[in-house]
N, CA, C and O of each residue as an XYZ file, in Angstrom:
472
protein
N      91.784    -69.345    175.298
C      93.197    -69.185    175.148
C      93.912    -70.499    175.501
O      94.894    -70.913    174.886
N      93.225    -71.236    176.742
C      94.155    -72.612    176.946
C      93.898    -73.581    175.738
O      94.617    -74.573    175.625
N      92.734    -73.291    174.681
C      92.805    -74.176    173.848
C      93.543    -74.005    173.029
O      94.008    -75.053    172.580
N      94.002    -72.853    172.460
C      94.663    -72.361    171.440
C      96.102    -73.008    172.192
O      96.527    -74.098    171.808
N      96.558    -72.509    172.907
C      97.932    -73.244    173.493
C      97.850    -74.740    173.335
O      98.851    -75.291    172.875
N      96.785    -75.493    173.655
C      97.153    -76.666    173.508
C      97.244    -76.995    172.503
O      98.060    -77.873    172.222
N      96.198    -76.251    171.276
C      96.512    -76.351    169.895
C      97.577    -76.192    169.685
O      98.038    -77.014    168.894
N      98.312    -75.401    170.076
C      99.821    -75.360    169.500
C     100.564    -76.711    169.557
O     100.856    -77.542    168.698
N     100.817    -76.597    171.260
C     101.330    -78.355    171.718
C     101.262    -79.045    171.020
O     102.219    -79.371    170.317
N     100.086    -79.549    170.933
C      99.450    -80.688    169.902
C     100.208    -80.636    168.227
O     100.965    -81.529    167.846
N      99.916    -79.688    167.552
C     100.745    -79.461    166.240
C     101.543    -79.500    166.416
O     102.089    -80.225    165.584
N     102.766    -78.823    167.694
C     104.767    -78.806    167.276
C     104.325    -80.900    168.215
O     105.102    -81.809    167.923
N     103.204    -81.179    169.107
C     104.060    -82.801    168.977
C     103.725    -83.582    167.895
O     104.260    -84.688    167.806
N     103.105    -83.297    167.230
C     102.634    -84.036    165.797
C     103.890    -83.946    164.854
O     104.397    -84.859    164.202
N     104.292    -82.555    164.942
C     105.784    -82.381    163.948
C     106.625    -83.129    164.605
O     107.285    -83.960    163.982
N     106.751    -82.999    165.846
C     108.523    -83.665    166.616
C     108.104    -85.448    166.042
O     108.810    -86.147    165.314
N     106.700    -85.832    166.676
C     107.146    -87.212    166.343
C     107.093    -87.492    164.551
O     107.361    -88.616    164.127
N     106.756    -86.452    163.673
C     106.699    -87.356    162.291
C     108.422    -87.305    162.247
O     109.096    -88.305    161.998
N     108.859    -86.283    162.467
C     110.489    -86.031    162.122
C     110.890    -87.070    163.469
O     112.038    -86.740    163.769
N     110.617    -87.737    164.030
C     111.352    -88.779    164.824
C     111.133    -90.235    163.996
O     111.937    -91.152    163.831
N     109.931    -90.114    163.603
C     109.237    -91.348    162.450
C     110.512    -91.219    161.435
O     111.018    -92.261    161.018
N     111.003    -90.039    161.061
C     111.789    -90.082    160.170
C     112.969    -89.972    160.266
O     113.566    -90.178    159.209
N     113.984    -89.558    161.692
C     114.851    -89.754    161.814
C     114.908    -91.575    162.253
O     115.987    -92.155    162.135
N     113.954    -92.167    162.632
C     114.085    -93.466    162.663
C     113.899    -94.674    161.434
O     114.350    -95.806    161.614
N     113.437    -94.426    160.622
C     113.458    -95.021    159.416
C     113.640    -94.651    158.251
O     113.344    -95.215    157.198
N     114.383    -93.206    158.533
C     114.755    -92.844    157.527
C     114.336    -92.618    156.250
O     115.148    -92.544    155.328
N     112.970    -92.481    156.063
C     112.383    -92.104    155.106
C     111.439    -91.290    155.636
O     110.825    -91.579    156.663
N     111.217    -89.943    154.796
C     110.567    -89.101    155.103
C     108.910    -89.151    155.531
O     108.307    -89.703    154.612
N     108.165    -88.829    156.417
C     107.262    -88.867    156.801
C     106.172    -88.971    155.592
O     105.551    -89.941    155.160
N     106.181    -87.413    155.162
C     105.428    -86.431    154.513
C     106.360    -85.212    154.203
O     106.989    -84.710    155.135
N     106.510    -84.572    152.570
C     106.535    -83.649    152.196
C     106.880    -82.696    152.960
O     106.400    -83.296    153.922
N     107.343    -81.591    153.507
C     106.974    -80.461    153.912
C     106.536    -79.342    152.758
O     106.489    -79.600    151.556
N     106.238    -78.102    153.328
C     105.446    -77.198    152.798
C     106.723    -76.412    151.406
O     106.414    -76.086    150.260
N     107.947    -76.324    151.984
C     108.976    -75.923    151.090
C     109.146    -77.276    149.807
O     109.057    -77.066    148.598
N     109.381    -78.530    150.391
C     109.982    -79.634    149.388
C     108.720    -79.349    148.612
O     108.849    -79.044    147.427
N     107.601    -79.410    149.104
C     105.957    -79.521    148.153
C     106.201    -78.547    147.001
O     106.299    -78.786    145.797
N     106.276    -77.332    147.700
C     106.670    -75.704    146.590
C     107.862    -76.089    145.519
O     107.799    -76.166    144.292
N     108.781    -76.267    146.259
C     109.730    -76.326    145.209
C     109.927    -77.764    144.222
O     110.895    -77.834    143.465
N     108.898    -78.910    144.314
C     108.468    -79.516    143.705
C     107.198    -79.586    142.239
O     106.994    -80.289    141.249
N     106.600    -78.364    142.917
C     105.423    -77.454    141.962
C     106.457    -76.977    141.250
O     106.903    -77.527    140.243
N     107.025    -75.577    141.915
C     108.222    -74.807    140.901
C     108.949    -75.454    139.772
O     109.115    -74.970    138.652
N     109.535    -77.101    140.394
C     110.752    -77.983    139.333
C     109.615    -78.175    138.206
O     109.976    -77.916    137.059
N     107.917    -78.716    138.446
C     107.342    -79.133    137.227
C     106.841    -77.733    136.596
O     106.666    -77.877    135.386
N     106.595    -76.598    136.980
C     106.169    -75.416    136.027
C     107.578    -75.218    135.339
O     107.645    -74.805    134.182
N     108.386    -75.438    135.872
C     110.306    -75.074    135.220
C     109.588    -75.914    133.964
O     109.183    -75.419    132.912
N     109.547    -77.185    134.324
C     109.435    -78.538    133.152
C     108.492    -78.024    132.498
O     108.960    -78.094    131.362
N     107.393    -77.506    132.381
C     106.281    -77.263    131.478
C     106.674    -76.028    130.596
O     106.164    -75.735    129.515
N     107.460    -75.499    131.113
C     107.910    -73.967    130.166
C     108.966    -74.477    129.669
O     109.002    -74.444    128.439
N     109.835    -74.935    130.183
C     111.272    -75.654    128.730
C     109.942    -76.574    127.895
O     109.565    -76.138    126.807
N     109.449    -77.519    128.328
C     108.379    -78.264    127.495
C     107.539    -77.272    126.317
O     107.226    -77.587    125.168
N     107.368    -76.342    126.835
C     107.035    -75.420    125.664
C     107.677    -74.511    125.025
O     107.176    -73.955    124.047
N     108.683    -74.269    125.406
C     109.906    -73.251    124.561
C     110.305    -74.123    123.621
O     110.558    -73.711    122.489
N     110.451    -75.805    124.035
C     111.174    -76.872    123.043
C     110.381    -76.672    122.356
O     110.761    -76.177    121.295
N     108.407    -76.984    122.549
C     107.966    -76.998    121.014
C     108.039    -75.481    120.571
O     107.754    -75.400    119.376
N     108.284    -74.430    121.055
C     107.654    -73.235    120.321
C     108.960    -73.568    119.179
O     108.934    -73.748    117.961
N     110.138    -73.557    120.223
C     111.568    -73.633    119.251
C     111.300    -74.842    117.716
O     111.742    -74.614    116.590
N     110.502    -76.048    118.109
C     110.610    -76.617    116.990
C     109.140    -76.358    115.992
O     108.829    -77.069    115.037
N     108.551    -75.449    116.373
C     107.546    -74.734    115.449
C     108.421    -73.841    114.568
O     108.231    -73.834    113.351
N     109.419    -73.051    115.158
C     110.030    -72.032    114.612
C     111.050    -72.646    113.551
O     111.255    -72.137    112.450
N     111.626    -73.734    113.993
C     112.323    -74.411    112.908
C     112.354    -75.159    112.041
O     113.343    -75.557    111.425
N     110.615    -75.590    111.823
C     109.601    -75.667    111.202
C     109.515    -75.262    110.346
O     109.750    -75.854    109.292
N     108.943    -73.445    110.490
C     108.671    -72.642    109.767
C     110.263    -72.350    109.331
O     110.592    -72.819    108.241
N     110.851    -71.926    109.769
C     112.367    -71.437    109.408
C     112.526    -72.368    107.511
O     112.518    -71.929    106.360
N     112.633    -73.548    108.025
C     113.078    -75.036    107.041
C     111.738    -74.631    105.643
O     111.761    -74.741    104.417
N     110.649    -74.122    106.681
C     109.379    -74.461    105.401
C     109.985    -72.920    104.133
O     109.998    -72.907    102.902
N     110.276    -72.158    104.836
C     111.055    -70.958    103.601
C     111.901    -70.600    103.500
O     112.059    -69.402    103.268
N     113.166    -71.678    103.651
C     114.021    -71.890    102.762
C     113.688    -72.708    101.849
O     114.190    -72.593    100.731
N     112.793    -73.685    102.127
C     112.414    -74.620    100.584
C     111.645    -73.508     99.990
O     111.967    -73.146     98.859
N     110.751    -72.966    100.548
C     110.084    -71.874     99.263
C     111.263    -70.664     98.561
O     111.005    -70.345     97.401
N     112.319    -70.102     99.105
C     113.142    -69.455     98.601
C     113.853    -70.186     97.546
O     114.203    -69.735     96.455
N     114.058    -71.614     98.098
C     114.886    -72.770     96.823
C     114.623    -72.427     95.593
O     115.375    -71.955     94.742
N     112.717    -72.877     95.510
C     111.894    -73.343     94.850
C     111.962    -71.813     93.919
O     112.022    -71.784     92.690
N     111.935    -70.482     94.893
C     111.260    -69.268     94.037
C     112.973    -69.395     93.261
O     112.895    -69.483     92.036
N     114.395    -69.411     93.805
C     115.124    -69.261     93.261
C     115.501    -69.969     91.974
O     116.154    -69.509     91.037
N     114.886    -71.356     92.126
C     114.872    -72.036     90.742
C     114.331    -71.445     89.636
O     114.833    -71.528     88.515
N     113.190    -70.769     89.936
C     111.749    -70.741     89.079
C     112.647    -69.303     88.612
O     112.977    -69.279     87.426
N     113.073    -68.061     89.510
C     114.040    -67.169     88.514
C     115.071    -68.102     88.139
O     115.182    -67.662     86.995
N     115.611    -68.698     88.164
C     116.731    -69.253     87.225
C     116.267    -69.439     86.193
O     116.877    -69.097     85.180
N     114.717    -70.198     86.116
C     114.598    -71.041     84.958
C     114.169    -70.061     84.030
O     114.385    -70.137     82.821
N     113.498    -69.043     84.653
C     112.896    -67.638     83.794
C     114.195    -66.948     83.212
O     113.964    -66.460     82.106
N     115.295    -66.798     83.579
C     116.505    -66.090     82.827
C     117.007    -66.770     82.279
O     117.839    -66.232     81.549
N     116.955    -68.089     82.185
C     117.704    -68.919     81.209
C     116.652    -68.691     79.965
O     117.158    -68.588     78.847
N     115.385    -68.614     80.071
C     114.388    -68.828     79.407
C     114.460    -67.164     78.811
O     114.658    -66.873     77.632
N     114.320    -66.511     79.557
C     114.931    -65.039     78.470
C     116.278    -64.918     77.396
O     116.400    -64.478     76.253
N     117.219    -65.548     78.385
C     118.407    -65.713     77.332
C     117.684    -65.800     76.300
O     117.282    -64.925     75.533
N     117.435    -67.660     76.324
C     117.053    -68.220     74.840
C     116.234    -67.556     74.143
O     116.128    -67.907     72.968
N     115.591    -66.665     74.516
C     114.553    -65.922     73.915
C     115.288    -64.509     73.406
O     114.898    -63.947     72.383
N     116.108    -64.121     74.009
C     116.902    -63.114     73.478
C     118.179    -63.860     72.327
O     118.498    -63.280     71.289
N     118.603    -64.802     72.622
C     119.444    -65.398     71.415
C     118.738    -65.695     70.377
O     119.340    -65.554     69.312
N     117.269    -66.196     70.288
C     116.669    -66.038     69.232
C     116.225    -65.204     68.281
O     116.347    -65.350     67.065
N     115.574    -64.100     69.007
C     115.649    -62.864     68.680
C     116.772    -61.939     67.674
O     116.586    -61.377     66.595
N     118.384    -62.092     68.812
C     119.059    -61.974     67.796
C     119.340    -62.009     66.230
O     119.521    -61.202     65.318
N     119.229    -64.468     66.564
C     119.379    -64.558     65.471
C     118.576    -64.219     63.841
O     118.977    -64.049     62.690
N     117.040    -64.249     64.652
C     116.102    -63.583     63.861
C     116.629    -62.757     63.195
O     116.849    -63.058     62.022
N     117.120    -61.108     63.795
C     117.717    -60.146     62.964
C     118.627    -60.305     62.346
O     118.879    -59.558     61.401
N     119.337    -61.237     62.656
C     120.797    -61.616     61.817
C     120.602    -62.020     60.828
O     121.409    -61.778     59.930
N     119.234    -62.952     60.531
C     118.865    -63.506     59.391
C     118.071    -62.145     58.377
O     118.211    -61.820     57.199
N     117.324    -61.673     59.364
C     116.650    -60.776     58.535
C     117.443    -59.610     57.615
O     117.113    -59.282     56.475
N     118.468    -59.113     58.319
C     119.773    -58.615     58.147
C     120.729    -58.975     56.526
O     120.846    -58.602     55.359
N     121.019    -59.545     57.106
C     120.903    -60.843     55.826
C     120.381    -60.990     54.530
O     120.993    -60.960     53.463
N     119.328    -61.134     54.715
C     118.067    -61.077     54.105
C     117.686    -59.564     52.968
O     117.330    -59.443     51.795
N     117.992    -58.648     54.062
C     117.732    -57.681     53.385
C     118.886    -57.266     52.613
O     118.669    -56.829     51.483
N     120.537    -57.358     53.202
C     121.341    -57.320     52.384
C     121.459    -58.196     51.024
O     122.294    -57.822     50.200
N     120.875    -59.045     50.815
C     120.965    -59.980     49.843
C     119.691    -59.637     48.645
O     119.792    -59.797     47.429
N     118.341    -59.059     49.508
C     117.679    -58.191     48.247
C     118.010    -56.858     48.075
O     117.002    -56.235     47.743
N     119.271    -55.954     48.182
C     119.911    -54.880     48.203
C     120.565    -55.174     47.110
O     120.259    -54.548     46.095
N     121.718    -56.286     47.036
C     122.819    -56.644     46.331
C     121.963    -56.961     45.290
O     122.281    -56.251     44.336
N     120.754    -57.897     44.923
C     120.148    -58.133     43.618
C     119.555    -57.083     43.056
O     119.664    -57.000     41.833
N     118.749    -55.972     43.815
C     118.233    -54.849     43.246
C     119.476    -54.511     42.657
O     119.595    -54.720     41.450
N     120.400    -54.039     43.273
C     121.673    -53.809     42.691
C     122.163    -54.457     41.368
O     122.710    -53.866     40.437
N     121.944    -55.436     41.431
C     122.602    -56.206     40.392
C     121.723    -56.134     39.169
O     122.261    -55.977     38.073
N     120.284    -56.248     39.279
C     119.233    -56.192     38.287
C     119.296    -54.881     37.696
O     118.795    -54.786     36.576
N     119.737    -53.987     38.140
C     119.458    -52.408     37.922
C     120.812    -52.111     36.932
O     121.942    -52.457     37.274
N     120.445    -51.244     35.337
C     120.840    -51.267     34.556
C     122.407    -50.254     34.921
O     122.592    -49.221     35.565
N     123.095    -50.949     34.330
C     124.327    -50.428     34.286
C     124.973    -49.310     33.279
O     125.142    -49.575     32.089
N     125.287    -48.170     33.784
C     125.481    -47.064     33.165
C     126.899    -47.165     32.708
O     127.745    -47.315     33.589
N     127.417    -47.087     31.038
C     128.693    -46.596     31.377
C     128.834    -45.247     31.399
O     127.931    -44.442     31.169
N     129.754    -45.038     31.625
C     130.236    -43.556     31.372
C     131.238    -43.422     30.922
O     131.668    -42.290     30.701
């Protein structure tokens, strides 16, 4: 038991003189056990913003990578309905001609075909 007491002694005079070391020159001895912790804590803080920044610029990454693919798909329907139009205006005109066409061998059957008086 007297050793353990002196153990004590011994440790609080080891503390009094580093904090006298340091009230005299004003620079800290050594760390204590709190500044140490909350020095761990400030760099795990830093390592998790450090990785939220990249997760965040993975995400805006990906975000950027499909809107260019939405661009790209939105062009590609544009270019497909313009491309139906023209394909439907052709179409049209097709029948318009054919239309046409058939009215004009209507009117000659007509015309070739013997005329009745009455």
């Amino acid at each position: 038991m007297r050793k353990t007491i002196l153990a004590g002694f011994a440790v609080g005079a080891l503390a009094l003189s580093a904090s006298a070391v340091q009230a005299q020159t004003g620079a800290p001895s050594a760390p204590s056990h709190t500044e140490h912790a909350a020095k761990e804590k400030s760099e795990e803080h830093a390592d998790r913003v450090a990785a939220m920044k990249e997760r965040d610029k993975l995400h805006a990454d990906k975000v950027a990578e499909m809107k260019r693919r939405d661009k790209e798909h939105a062009d590609r329907v544009a270019a497909m309905r313009t491309s139906d139009k023209e394909h439907a205006d052709h179409r049209a005109e097709l029948r318009t001609h054919e239309k046409q066409a058939a009215d004009k061998r209507a009117a000659d059957r007509k015309a070739k075909a013997p005329q009745h008086k009455v």
